[in-house]
C-alpha positions as CSV (number, residue, x, y, z in Angstrom):
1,X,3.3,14.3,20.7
2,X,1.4,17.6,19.7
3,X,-1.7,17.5,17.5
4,X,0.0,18.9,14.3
5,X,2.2,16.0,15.0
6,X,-0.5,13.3,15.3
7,X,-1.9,14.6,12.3
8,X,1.0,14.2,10.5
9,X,1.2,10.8,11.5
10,X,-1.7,9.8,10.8
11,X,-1.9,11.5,7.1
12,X,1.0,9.6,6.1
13,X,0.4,6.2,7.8
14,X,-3.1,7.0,5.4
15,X,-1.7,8.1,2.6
16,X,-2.8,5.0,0.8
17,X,-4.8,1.9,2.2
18,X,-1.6,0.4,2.3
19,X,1.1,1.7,3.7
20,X,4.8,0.8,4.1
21,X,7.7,2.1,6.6
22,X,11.1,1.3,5.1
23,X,14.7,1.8,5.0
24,X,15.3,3.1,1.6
25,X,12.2,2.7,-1.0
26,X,10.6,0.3,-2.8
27,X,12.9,0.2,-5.7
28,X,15.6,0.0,-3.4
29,X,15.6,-1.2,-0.3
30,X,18.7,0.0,2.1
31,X,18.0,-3.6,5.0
32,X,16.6,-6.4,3.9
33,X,13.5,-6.8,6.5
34,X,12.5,-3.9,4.5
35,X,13.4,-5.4,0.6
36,X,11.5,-8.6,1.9
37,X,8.4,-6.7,3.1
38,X,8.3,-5.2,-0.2
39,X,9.1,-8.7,-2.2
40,X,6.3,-9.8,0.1
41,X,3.5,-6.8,-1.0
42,X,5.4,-7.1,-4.6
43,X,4.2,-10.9,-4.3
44,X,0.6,-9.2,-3.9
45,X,0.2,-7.0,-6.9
46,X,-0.7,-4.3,-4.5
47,X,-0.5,-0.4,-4.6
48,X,1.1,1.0,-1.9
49,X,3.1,4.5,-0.2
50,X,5.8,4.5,1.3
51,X,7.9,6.6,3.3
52,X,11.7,5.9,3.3
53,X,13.0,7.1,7.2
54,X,16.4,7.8,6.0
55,X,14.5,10.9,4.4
56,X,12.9,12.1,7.8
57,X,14.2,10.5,11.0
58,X,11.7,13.0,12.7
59,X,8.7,11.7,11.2
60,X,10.0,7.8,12.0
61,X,10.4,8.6,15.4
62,X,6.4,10.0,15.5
63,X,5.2,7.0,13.5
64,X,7.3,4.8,15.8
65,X,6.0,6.4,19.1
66,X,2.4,6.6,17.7
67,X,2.3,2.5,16.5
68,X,4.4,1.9,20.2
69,X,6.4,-0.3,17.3
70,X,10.2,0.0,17.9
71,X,11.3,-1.5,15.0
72,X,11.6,-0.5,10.8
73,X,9.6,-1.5,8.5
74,X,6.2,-1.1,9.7
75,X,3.2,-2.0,7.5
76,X,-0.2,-0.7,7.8
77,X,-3.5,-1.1,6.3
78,X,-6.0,1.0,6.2
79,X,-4.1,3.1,9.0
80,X,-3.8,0.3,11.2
81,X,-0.8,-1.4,12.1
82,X,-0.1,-5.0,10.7
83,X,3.6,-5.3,11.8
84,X,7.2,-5.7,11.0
85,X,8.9,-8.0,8.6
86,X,8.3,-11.7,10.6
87,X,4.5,-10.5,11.2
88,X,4.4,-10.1,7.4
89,X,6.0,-13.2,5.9
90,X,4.2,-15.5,8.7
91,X,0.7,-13.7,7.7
92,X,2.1,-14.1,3.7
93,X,2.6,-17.8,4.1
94,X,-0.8,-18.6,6.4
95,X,-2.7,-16.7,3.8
96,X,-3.8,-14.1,6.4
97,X,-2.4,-11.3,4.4
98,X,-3.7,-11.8,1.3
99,X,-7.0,-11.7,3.2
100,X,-6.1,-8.0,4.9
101,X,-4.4,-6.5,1.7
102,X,-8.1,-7.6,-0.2
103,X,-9.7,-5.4,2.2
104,X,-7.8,-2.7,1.2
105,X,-9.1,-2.9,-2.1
């Protein structure tokens, strides 16, 4: 990865203090590890960007390489990865998460 890529990367994955890889968008999710990551942040009352990879395989592919995370959706806060859908709900449901998301705050 070249550093215009990296860049890239990185401005999108901190485009907001929370940040959300998905298949589709928030409104409509296009898989459903995606819809419940975003039931999940929904859940939360939290403000977050998005970037929907149907609209730029190319950029997936940098985000995925850069996070060494093969799989979609990808969560981040404050640029740093959390993880993909199971990571979320078990963080949700031990009260982790609600702990990280206040930190974005």
């Amino acid at each position: 990865m070249n550093q215009e890529q990296k860049d890239l990367v990185k401005n999108t994955i901190n485009s907001n203090k929370i940040f959300v890889m998905l298949k589709g968008t928030p409104e409509q999710p296009r898989c459903g590890f995606s819809n419940r990551v975003v039931q999940v942040l929904n859940h939360f009352d939290v403000e977050f960007s998005s970037l929907n990879v149907f609209d730029n395989v190319e950029l997936m592919n940098l985000i995925k390489e850069h996070s060494n995370w093969p799989t979609t959706p990808q969560l981040y806060v404050n640029g740093e990865l959390i993880g993909g859908c199971d990571i979320v709900e078990e963080l949700a449901q031990s009260g982790e998460l609600k702990n990280i998301l206040d930190k974005a705050k």
